[in-house]
Backbone bond lengths (Angstrom), bond angles and torsions (degrees), N, CA, C in turn:
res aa  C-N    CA-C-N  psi(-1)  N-CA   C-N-CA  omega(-1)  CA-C   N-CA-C  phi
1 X - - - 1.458 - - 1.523 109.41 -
2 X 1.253 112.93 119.83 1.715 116.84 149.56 1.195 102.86 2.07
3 X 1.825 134.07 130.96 1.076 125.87 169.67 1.750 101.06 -83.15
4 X 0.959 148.09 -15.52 1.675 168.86 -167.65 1.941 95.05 -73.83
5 X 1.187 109.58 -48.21 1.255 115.43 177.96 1.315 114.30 -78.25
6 X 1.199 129.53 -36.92 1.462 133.42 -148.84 1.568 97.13 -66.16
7 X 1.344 115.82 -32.33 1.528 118.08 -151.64 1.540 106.06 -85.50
8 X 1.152 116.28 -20.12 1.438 115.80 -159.86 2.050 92.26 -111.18
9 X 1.478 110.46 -12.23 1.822 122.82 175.59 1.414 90.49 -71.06
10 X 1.156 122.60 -55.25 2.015 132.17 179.41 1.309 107.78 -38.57
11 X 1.187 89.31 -88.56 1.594 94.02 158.92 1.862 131.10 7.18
12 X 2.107 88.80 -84.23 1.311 99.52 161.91 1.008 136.83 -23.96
13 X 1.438 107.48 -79.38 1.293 130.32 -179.60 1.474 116.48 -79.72
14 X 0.959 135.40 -10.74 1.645 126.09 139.08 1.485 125.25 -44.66
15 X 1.128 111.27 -70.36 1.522 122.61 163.85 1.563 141.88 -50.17
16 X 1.321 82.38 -42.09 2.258 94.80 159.45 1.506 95.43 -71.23
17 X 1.597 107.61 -74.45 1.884 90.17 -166.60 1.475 138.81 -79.27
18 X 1.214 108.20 -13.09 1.553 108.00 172.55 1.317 112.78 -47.02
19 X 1.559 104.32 134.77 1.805 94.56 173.69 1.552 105.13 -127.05
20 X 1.979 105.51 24.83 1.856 109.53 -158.34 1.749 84.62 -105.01
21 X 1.579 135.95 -6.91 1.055 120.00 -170.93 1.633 101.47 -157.46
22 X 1.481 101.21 154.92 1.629 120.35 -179.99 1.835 112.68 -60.01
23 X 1.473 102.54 76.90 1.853 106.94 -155.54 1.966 93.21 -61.77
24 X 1.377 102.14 -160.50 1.694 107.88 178.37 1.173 108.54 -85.64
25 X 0.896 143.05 -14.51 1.583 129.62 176.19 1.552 112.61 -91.75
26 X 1.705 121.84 -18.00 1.231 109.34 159.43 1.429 106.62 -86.94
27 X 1.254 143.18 -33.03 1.478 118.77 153.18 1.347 129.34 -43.84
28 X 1.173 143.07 -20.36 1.130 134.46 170.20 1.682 119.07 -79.35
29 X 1.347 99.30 -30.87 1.418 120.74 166.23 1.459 108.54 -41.62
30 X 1.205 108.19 -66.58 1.575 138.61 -163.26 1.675 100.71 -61.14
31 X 1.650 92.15 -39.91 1.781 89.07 -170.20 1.749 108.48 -86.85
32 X 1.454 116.65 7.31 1.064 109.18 178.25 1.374 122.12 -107.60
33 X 2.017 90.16 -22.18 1.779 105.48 157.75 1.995 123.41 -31.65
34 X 2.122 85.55 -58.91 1.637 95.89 -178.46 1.039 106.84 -64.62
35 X 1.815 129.64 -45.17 1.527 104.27 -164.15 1.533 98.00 -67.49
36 X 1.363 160.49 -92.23 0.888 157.53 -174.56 1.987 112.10 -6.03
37 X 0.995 126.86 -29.40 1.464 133.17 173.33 1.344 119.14 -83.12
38 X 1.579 110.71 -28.66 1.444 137.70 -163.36 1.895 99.07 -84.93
39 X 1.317 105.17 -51.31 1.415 114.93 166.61 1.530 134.32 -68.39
40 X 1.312 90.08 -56.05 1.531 107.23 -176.63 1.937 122.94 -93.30
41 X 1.060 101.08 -4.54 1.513 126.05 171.47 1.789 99.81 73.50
42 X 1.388 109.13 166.66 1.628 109.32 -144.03 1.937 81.60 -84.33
43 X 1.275 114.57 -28.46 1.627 92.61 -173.86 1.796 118.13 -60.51
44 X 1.795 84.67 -41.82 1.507 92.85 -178.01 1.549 117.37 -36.31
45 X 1.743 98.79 -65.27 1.391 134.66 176.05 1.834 104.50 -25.04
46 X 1.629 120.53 -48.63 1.327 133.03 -160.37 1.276 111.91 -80.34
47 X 1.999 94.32 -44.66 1.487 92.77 177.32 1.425 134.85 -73.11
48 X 1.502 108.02 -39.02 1.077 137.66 -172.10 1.953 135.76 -106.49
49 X 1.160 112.10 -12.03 0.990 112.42 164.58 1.598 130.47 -124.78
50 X 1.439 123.27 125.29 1.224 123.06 -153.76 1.775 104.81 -115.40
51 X 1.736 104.57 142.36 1.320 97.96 166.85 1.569 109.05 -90.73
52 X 0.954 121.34 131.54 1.885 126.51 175.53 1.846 102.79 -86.76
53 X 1.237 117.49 76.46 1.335 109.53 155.05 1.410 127.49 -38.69
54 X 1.605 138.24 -31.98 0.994 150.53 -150.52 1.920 98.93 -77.38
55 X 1.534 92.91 -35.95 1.577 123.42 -166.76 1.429 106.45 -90.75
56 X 1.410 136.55 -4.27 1.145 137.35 171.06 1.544 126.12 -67.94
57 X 1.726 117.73 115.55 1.241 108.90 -172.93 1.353 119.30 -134.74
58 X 1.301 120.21 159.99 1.700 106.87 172.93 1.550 113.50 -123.74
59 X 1.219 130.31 144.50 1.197 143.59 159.45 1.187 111.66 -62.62
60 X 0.920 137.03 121.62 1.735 139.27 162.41 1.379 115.95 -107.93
61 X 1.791 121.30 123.06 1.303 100.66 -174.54 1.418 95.56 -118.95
62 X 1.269 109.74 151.74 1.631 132.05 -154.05 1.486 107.96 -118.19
63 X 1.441 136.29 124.52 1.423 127.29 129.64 1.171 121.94 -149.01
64 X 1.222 112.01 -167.73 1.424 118.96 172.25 1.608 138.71 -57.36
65 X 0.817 127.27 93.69 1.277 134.18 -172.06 1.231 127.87 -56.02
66 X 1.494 102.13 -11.52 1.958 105.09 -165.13 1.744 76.80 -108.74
67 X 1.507 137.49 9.99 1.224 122.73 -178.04 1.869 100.07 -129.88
68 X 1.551 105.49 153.26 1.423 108.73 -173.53 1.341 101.28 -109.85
69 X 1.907 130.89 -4.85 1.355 116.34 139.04 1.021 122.12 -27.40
70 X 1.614 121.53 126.38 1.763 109.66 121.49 1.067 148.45 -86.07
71 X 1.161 101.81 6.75 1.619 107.41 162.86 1.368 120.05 -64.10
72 X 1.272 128.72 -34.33 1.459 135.18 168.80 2.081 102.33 -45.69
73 X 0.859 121.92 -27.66 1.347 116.89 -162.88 1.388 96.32 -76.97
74 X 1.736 85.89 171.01 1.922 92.89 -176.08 1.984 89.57 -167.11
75 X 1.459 82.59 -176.64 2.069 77.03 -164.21 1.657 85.59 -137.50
76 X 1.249 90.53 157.99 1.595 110.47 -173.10 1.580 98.82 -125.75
77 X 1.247 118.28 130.85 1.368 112.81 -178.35 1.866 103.71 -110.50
78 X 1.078 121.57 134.55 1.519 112.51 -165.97 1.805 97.54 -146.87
79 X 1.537 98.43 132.26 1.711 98.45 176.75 1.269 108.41 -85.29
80 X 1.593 111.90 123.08 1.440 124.93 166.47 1.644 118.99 -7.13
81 X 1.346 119.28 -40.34 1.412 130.26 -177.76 1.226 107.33 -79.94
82 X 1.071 137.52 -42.37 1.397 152.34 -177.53 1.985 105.10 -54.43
83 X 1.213 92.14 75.65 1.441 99.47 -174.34 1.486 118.34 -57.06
84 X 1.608 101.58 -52.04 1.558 110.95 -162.92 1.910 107.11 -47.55
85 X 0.994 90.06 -59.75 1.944 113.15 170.46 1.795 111.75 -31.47
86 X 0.875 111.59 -38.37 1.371 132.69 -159.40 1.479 95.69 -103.48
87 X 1.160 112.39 -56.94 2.175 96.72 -177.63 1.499 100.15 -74.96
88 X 1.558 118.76 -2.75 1.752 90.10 157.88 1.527 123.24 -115.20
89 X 1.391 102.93 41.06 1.340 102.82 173.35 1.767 115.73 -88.94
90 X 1.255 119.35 -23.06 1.291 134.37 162.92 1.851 115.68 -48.60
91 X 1.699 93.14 -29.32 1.702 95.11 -179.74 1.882 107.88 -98.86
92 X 1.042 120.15 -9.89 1.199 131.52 175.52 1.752 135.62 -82.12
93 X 0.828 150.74 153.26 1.441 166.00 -168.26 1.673 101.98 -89.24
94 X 1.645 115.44 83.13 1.513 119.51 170.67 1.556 121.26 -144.29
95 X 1.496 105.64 126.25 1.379 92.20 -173.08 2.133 118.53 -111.31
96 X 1.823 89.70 8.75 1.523 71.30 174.97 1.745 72.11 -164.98
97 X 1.521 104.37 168.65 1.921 132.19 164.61 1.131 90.37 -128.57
98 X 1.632 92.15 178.22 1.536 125.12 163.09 1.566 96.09 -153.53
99 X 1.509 116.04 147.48 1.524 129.28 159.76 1.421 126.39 -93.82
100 X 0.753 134.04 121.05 1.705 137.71 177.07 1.699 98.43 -103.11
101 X 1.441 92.92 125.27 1.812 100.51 -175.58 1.497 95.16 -105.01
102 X 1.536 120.45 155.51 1.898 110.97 170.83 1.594 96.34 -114.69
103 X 1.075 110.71 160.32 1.400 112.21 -155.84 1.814 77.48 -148.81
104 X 1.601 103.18 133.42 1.920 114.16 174.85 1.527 87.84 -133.63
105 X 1.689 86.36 138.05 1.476 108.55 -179.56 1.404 109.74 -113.51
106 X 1.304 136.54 102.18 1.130 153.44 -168.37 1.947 124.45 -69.69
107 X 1.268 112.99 104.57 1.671 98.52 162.77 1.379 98.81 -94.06
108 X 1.286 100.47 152.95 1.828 110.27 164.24 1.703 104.47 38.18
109 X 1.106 130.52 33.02 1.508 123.77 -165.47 0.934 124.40 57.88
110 X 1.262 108.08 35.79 2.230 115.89 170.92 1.752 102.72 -146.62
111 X 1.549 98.64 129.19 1.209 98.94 168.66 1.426 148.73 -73.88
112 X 1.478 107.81 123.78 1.459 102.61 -176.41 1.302 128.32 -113.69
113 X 1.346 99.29 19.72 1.705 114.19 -166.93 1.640 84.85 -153.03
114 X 1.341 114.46 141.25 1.923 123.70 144.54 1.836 100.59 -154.42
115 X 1.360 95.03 139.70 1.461 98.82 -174.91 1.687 97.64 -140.88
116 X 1.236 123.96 154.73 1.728 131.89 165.66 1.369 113.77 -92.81
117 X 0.737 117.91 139.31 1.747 137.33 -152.18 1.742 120.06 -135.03
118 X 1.646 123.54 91.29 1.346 108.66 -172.82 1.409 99.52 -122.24
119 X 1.674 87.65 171.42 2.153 106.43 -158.90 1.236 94.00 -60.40
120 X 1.434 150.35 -24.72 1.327 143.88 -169.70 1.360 114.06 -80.46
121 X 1.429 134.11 20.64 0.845 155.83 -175.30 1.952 141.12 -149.91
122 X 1.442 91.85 -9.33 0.847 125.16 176.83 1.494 137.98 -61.32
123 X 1.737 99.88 -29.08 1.328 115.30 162.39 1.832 113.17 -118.92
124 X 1.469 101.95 40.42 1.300 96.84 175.06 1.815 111.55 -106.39
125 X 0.961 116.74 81.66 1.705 129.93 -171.56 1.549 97.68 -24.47
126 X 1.932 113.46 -66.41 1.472 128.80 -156.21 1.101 99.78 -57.13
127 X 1.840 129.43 -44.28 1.488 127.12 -162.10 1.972 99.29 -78.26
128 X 1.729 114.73 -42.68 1.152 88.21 158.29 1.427 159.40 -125.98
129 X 1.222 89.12 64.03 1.317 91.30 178.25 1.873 104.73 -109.31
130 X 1.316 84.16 -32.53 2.231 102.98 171.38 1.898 84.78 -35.17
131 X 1.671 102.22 -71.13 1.705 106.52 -154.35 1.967 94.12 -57.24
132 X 0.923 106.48 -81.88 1.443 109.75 -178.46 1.532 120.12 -16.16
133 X 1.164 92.12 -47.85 2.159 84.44 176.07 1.569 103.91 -78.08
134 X 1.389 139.97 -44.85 1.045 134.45 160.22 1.566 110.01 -26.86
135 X 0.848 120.47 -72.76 1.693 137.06 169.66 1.618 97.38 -16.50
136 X 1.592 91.22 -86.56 1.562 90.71 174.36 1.764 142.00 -29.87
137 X 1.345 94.65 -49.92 1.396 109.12 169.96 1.112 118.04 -47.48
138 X 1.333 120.30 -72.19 1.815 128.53 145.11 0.887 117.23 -23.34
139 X 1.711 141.87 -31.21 1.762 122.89 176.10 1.883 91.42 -90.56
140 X 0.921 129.33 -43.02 1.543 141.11 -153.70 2.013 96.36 -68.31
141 X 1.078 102.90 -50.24 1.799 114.61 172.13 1.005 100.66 -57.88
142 X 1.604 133.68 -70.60 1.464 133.87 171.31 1.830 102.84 -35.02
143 X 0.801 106.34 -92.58 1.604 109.75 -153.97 1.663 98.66 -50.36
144 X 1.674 117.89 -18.04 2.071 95.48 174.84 1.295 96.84 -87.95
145 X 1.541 132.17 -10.00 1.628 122.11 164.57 1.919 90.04 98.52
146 X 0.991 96.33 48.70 1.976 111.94 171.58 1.595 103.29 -100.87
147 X 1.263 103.99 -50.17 1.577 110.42 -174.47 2.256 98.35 -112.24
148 X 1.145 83.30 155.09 1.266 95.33 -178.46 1.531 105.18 -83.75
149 X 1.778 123.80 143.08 1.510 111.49 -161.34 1.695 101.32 -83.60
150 X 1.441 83.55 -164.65 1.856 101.51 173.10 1.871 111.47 -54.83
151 X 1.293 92.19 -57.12 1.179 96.36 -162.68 1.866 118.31 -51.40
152 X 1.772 105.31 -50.42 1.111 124.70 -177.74 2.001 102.55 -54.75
153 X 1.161 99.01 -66.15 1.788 105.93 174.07 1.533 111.40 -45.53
154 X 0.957 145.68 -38.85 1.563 173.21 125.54 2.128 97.64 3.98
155 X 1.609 97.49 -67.71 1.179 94.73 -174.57 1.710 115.17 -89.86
156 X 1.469 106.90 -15.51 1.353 90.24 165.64 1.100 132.20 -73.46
157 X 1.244 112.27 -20.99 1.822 115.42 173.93 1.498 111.16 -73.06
158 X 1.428 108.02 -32.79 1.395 107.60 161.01 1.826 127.48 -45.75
159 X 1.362 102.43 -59.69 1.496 98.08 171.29 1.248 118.68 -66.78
160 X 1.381 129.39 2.20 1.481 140.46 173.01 1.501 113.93 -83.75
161 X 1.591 116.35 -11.81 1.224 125.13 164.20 1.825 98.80 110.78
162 X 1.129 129.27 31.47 1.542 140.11 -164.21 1.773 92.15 -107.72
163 X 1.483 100.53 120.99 1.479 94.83 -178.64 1.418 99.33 -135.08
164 X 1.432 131.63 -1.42 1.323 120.68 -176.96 1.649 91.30 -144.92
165 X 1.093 99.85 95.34 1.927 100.36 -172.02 1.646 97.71 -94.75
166 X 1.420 126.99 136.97 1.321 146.00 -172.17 1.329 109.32 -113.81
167 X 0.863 107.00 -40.00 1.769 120.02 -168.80 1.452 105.84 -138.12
168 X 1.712 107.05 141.55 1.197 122.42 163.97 1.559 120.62 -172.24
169 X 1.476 99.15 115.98 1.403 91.37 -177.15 2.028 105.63 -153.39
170 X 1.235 110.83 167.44 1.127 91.12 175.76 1.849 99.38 -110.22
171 X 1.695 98.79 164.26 1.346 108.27 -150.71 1.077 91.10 -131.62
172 X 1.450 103.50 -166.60 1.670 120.87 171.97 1.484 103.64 -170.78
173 X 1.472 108.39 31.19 1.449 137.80 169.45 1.168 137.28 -113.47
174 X 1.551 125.52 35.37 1.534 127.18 -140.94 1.622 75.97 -110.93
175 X 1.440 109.96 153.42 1.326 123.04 172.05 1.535 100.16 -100.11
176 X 1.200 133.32 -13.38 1.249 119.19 157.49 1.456 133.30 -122.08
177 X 0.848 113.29 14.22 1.463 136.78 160.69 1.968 121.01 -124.50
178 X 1.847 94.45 63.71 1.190 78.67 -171.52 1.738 132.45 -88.33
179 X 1.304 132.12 -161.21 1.299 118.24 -168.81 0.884 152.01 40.65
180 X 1.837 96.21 17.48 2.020 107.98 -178.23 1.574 100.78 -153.07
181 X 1.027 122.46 150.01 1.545 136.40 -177.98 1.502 118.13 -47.48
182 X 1.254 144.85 118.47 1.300 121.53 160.92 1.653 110.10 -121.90
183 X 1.239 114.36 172.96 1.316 126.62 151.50 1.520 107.96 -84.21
184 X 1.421 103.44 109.62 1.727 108.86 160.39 1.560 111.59 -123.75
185 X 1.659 88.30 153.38 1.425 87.14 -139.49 1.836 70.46 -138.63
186 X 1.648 106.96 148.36 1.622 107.37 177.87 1.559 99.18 -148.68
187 X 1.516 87.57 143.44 1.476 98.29 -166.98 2.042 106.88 -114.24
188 X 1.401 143.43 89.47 1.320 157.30 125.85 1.508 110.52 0.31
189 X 1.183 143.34 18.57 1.165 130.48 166.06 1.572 122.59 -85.82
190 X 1.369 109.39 -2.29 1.128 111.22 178.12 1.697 104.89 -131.41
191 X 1.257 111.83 134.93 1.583 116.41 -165.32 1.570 108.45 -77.75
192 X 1.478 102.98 -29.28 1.885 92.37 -173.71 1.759 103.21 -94.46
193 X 1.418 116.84 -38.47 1.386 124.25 177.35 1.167 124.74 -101.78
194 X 1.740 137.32 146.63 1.549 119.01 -173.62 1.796 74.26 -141.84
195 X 1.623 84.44 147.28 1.458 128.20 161.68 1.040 120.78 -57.50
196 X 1.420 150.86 123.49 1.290 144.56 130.08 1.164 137.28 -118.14
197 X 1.678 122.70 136.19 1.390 110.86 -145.71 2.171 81.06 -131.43
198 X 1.775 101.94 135.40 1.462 82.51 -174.02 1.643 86.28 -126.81
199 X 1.800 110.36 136.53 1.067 115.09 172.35 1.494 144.92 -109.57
200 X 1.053 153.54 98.54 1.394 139.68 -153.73 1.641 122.09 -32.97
201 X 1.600 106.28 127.34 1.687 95.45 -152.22 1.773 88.44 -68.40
202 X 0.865 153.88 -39.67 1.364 157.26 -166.10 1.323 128.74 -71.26
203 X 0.958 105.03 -29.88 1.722 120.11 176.78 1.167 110.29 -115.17
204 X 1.285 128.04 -34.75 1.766 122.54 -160.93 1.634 110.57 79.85
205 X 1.198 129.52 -4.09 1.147 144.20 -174.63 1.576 97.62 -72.12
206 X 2.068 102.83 127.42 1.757 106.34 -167.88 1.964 86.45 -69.47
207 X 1.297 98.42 152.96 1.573 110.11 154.52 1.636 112.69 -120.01
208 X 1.290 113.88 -28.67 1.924 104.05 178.34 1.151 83.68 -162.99
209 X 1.569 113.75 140.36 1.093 150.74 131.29 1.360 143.14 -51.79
210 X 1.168 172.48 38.74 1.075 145.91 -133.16 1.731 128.23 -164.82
211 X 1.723 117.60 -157.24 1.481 85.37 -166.35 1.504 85.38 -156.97
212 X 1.498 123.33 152.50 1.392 146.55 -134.13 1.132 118.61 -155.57
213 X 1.733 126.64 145.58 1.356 115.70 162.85 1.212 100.51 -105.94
214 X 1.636 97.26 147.99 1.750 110.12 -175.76 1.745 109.84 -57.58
215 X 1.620 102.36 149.79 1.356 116.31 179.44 1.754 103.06 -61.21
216 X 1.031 129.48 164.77 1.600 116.33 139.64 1.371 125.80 -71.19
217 X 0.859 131.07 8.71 1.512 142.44 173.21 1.618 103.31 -99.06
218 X 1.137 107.47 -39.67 1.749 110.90 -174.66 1.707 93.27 -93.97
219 X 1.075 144.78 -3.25 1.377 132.75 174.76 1.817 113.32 -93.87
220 X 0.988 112.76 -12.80 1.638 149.65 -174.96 1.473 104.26 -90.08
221 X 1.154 101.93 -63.87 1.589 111.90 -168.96 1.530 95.48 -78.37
222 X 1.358 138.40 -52.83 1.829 131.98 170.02 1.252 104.10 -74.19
223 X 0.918 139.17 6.83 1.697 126.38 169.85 1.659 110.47 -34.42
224 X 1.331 117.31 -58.76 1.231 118.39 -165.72 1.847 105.94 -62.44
225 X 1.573 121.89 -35.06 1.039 110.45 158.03 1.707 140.19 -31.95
226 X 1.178 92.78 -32.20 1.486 110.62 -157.13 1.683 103.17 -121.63
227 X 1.062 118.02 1.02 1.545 115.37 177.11 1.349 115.51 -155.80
228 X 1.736 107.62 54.24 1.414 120.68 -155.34 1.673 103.69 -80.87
229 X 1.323 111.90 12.14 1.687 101.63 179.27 1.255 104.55 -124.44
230 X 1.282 117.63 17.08 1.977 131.63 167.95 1.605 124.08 -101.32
């Protein structure tokens, strides 16, 4: 191997496998615990916001080593659980990851917020505190009864024919409903295509329907859905 590479492969594989010390991706974890406590105060933090281990993933980016392109590279997205993948990264050609953590924001014990969360961002106060009050707004609308809650949005996608819901949160990211809030809501019952049904946070009224192939980031992050005996 490239001696240029070797140092930053160490690296790697120090940090994925050690299990004798708090590596960088549970520090970043940790540092996203405080900002979230720092904002939202530590009860909030206890009651209401959850880390989803299940949802934990890493990017792995891959290339050739006997080449000083990067264009040759490419990324492997693999869920934290997904062991097999992971004890052969030690035999493979990698010179850097990233972790994406999912973070569910809870009303009354139903989610109305989930967002992905990585260490490169982690110590940026301005970016979160912008997301975090947004957040808020969204629990604060919910609970004065502005937006319709988890639960209610929950069952309308249900009578929409939604039987294995994966995702749900409200946004202000809809590719077809843009520039206004919705409840989107995604339904995992099918491994190659996923459901999404997006609803007006105020009315419950459907605005789009429709159906998708999973991101690689979202096939990573539901893995455990879909390969529950691995």
């Amino acid at each position: 191997m490239n001696i240029k590479y070797l140092i930053p492969f160490l690296f790697l594989f120090i940090n994925i496998f050690s299990q004798d010390k708090i590596n960088l991706q549970e520090q970043c974890r940790l540092q996203y615990d405080s900002v979230f406590k720092d904002f939202f105060g530590d009860s909030f933090f206890k009651k209401n916001i959850v880390f989803n281990n299940n949802r934990y993933y890493l990017i792995v980016y891959t290339m050739d080593t006997n080449s000083d392109d990067y264009r040759t590279s490419s990324n492997i997205f693999i869920n934290k659980n997904n062991i097999k993948p992971l004890e052969k990264l030690s035999k493979g050609n990698y010179f850097d990851y990233s972790d994406y953590y999912n973070y569910r924001f809870l009303f009354r014990g139903n989610v109305f917020y989930e967002n992905i969360y990585t260490c490169e961002f982690a110590y940026r106060k301005e970016v979160n505190d912008f997301s975090n009050k947004q957040i808020l707004e969204y629990y604060n609308k919910i609970k004065n009864k502005e937006y319709v809650s988890p639960k209610k949005a929950v069952k309308i996608a249900k009578a929409n024919g939604f039987k294995n819901i994966c995702y749900q949160s409200i946004t202000n990211a809809s590719f077809h409903n843009k520039n206004q809030d919705v409840w989107q809501i995604q339904d995992c019952s099918n491994e190659k295509i996923t459901k999404v049904i997006e609803l007006d946070p105020k009315s419950g009224k459907v605005l789009t329907l429709f159906e998708r192939d999973y991101g690689k980031g979202e096939k990573a992050s539901y893995w455990h859905l879909f390969n529950k005996n691995k």
